[in-house]
C-alpha positions in Angstrom: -30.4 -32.5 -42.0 -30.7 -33.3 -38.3 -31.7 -30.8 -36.5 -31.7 -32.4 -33.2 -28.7 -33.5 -33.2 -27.4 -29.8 -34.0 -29.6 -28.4 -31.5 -28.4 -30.6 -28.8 -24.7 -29.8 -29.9 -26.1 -26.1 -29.4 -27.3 -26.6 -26.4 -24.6 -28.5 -24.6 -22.1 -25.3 -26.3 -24.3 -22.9 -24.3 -24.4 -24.7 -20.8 -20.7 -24.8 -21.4 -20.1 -21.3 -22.5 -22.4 -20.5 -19.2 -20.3 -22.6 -16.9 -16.8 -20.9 -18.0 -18.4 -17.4 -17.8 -19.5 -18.3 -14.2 -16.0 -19.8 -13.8 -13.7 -16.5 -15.2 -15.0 -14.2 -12.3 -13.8 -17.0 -10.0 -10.9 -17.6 -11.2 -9.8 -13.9 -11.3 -11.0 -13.5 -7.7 -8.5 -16.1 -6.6 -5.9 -14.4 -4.6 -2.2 -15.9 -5.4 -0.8 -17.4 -2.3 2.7 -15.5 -1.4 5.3 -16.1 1.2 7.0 -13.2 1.5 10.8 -13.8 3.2 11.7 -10.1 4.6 13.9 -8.5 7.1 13.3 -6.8 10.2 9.3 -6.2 10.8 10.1 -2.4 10.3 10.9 -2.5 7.0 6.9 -3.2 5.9 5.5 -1.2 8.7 3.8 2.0 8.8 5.5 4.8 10.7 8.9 3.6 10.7 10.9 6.6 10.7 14.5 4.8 10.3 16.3 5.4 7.7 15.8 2.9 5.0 18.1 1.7 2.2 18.7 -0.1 -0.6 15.9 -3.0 -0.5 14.4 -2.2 2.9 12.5 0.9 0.8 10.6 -1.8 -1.7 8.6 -3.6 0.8 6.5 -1.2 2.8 2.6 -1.5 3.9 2.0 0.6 0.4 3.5 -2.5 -1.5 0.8 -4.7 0.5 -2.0 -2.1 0.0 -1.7 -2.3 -3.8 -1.7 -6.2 -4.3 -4.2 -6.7 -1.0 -7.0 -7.4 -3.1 -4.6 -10.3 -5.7 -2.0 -11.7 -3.1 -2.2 -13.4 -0.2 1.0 -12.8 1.5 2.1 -14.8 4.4 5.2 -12.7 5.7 8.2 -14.3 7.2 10.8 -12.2 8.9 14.4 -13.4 8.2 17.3 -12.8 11.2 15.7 -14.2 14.5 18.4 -13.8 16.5 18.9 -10.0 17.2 21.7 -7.8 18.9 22.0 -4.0 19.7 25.3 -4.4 17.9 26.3 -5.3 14.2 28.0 -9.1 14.6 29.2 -10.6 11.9 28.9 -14.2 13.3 25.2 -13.6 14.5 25.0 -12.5 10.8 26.2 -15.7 9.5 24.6 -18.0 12.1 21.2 -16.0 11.4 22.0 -17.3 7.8 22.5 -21.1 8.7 19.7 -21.3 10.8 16.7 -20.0 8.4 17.1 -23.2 6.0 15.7 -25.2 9.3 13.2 -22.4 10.4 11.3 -22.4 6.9 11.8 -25.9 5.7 8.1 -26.8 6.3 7.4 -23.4 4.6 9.2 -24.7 1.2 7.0 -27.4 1.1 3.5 -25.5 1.0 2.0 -24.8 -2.3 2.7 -21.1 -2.3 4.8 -18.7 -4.3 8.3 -18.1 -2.2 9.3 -14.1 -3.0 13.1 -14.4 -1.0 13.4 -10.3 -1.1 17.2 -10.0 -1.2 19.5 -11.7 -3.1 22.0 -12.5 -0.1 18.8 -14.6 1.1 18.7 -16.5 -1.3 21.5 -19.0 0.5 18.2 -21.0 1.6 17.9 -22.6 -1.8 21.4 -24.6 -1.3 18.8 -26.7 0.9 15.7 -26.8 -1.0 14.1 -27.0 -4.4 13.9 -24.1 -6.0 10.4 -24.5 -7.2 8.1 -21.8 -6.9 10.7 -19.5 -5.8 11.0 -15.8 -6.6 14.5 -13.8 -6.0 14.7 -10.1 -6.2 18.5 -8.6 -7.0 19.1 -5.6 -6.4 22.6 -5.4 -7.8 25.6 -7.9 -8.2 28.1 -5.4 -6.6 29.9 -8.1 -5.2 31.1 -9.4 -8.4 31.0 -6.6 -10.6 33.0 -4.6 -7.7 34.9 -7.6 -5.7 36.9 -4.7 -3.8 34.0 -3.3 -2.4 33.1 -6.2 -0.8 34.5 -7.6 2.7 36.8 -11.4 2.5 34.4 -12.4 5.2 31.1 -12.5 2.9 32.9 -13.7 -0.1 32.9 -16.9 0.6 29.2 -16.9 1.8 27.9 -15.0 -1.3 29.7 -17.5 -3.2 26.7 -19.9 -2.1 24.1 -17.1 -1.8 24.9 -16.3 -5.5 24.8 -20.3 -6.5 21.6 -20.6 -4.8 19.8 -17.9 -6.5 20.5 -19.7 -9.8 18.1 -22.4 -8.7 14.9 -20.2 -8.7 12.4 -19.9 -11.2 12.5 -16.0 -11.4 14.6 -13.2 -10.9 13.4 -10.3 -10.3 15.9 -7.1 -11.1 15.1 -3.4 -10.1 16.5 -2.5 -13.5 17.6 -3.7 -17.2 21.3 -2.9 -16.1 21.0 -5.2 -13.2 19.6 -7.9 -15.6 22.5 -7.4 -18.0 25.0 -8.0 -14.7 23.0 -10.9 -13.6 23.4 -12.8 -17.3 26.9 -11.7 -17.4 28.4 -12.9 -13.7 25.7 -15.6 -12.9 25.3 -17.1 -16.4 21.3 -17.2 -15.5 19.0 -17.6 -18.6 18.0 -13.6 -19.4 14.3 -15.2 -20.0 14.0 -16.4 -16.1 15.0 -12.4 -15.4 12.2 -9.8 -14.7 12.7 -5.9 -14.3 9.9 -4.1 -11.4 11.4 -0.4 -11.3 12.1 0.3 -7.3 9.4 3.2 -6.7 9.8 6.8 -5.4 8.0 7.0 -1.8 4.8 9.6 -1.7 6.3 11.4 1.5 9.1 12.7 -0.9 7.6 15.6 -2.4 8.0 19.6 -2.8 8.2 21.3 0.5 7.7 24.5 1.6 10.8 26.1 2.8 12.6 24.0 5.9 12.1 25.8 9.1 14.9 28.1 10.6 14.3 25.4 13.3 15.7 22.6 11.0 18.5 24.8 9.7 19.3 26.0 13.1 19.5 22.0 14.5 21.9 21.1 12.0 23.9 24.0 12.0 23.5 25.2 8.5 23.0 28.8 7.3 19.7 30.2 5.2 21.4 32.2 3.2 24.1 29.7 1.6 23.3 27.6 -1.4 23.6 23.9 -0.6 25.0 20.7 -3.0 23.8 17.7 -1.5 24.9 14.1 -1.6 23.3 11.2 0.0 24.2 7.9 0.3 26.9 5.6 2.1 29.5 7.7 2.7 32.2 5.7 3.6 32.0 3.2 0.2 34.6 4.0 -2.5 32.0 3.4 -5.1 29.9 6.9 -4.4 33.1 8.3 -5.6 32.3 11.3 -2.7 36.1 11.6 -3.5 35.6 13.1 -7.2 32.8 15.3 -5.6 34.7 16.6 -3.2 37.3 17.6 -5.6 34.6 19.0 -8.3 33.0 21.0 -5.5 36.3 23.0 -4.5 36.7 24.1 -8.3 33.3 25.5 -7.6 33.5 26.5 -4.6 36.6 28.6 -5.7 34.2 30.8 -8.0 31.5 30.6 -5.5 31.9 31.0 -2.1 28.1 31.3 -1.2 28.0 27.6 -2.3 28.5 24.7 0.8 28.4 21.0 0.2 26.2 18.8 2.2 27.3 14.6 2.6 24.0 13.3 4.1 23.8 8.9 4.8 25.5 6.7 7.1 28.3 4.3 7.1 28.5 1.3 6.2 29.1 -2.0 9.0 31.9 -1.4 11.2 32.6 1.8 8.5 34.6 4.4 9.5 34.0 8.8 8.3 38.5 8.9 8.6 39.2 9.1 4.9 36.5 11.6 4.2 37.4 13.9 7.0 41.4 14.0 5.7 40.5 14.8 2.4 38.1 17.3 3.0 41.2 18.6 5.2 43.2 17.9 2.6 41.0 20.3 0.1 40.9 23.0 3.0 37.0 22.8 2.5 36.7 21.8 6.2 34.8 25.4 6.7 32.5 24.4 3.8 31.6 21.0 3.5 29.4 19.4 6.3 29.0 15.4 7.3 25.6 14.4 8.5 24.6 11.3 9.3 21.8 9.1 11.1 18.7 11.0 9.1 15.6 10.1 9.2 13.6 10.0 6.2 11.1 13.3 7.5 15.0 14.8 8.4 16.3 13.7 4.5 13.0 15.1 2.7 14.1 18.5 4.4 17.6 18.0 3.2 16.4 17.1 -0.5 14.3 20.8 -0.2 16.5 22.8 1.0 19.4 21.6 -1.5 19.6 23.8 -4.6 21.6 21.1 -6.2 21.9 17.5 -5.8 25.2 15.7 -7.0 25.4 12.1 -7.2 29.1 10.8 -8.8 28.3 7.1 -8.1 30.7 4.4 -10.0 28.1 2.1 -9.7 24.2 1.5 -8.8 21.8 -1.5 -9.2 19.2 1.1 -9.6 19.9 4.5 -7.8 17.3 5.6 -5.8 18.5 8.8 -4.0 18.6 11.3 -7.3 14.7 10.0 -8.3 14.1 11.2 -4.5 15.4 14.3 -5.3 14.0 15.1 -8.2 10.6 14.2 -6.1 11.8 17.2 -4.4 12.0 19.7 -7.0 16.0 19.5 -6.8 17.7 19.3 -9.8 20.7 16.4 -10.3 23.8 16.0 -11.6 24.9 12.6 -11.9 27.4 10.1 -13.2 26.7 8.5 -16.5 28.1 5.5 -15.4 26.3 2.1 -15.1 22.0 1.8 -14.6 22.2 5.8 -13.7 21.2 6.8 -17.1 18.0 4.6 -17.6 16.5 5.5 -13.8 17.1 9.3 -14.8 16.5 9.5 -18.6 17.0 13.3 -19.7 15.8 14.5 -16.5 19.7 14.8 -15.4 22.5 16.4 -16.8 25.2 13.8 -16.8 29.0 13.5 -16.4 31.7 10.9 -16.6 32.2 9.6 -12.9 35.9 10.5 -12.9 35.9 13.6 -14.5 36.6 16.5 -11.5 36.0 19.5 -13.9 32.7 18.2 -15.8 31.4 18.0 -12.6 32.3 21.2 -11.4 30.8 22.6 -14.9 27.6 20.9 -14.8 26.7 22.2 -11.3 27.9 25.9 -12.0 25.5 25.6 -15.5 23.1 25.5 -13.0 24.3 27.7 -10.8 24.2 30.1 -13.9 21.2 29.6 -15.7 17.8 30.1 -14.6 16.4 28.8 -17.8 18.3 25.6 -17.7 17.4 24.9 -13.8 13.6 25.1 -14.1 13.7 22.8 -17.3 15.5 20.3 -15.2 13.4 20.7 -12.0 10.6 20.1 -14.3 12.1 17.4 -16.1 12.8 15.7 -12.8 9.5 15.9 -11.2 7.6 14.5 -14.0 10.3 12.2 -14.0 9.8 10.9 -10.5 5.9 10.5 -11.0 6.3 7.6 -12.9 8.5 5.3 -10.1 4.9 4.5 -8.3 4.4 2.0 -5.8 1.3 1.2 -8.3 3.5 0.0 -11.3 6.5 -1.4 -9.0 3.3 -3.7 -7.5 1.8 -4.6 -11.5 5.6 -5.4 -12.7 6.2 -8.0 -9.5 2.5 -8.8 -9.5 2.9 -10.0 -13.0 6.0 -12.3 -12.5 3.7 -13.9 -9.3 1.1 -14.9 -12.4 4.2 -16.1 -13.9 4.9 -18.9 -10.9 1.8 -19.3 -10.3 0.1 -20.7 -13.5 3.5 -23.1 -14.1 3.6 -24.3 -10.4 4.6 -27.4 -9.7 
């Protein structure tokens, strides 16, 4: 038997056993190099206190905190030419002129994370290698009505552009589902990161008589609150409206609260003539331009949050208020069900008196509202920045170890 010969082949096994164990801390300490295409500079700064929707609430500086230590992020702010006022050709130009502004950016060997799915026009122009979309929703297909003729058109080539990226990213497994269905992209390209619930929505003390006072409200009514955009037929503030005056007509300690803004150019003109309409005008109250210290107030002080939507990508505004210790009632209607679980009691979007039942349960029963205030705040707790940052964190190790 040669043992030489097996102790040199012993020998060389150990130096190289050495060398990869000196290698694996390495290699884990690389950070992975990510471009980061985002709105406004607000949206990922600290201390912005405008109100944030839809996407502009997934990239802020606690996003960066948690991945600081993996990612390198490089962020590039979309939109350069800016206006006091909404235009919808700046909008559009804006859009033309970012496949020029970032071309030498598409050719670096870094992830690309295009944060909103309208952005992802840019990949008409380039290859979509190493590219990451997020997608919120695919409203505009699954809901054609709710979007304007002008942007058809335009999303038309957003939407064909987003099929040339290497990964989706969805905030849920209903947005997946809608992306497979209207895009015809291959379900394995598609990832789901849960959206998380911000830290600064939490149980309150009781709101001031200050705050009360400023918005003209009354400490001794019992609020129902909705939030969201309140001039967009699908939050269905039409069937809430209508469930709230059966209510209301057995109740008449109860007021309802429609807390959000509009939408571009949107206009408050329906809502006002139905709530005329209902003769609730006394009873139902339209705020808008919050601020999200302004909405956390609003979540507290609500004994009961409704939310009647016909259709979310993820639905972020009853997780908020469950954060909140306020107890939802929501529609059963699209990705609502698997963001709330059975921390919710739920209702069929377009039935006005299962509505009004469901809130006057919990109008009625003690028992039943603390089991869904507790149910919703345990609920809540596990939307976290930290595993919204490990679910996009792992499709970035995805791109990176198949880059090209």
């Amino acid at each position: 038997m040669n043992m030489s010969g097996q102790n040199g082949e012993l020998s060389v096994n150990f130096f190289r056993t050495a060398l990869q164990c000196m290698y694996v801390p390495y290699y884990f300490a690389m950070k992975i190099p990510v471009s980061l295409f985002v709105g406004d500079k607000t949206f990922v700064e600290k201390g912005d206190k405008k109100t944030k929707t839809g996407y502009k609430r997934h990239y802020e500086s606690a996003f960066f905190s948690e991945l600081e230590k993996k990612v390198d992020f490089d962020i590039h702010h979309l939109y350069p030419w800016k206006g006091k006022n909404y235009s919808v050709v700046r909008h559009l130009v804006n859009h033309f002129v970012h496949p020029f502004l970032f071309r030498k950016e598409y050719k670096r060997k870094r992830i690309k994370h295009i944060m909103f799915a309208e952005e992802s026009f840019m990949l008409n122009f380039f290859s979509g290698k190493n590219v990451i979309v997020s997608c919120l929703d695919v409203i505009p297909l699954a809901m054609p009505k709710e979007t304007s003729s002008k942007f058809k058109l335009f999303l038309k080539w957003a939407y064909r552009g987003m099929r040339k990226a290497d990964y989706i990213l969805a905030n849920s497994y209903y947005t997946k589902k809608d992306i497979v269905e209207y895009l015809g992209i291959d379900e394995h390209k598609i990832s789901v990161a849960y959206p998380p619930v911000q830290s600064h929505f939490t149980v309150l003390e009781d709101p001031p008589s200050s705050f009360y006072r400023a918005h003209g409200l009354d400490e001794s009514k019992q609020y129902v609150l909705c939030v969201g955009a309140l001039d967009s037929k699908r939050k269905n503030l039409i069937t809430a409206l209508e469930a709230f005056k059966k209510v209301y007509f057995n109740n008449h300690d109860i007021n309802l609260l429609l807390v959000g803004y509009t939408s571009v150019n949107g206009s408050l003109r329906r809502l006002r003539k139905r709530i005329k309409r209902l003769g609730l005008s006394g009873r139902v109250r339209i705020i808008t331009n919050v601020s999200d210290t302004e909405l956390v107030a609003f979540y507290n002080l609500a004994h009961i949050f409704l939310f009647p939507s016909l259709y979310e990508g993820f639905g972020l505004p009853p997780l908020e208020s469950m954060a909140c210790g306020t107890p939802v009632v929501a529609s059963n209607a699209t990705s609502i069900p698997e963001a709330l679980g059975e921390a919710a009691l739920f209702v069929d979007p377009l039935d006005v008196q299962g509505f009004a039942t469901a809130i006057e349960r919990l109008l009625l029963d003690d028992q039943l509202y603390d089991k869904m205030v507790a149910r919703g705040l345990k609920r809540a707790e596990r939307f976290s920045w930290k595993r919204y940052a490990k679910e996009t964190y792992a499709v970035y190790q995805k791109a990176w170890k198949r880059r090209s």
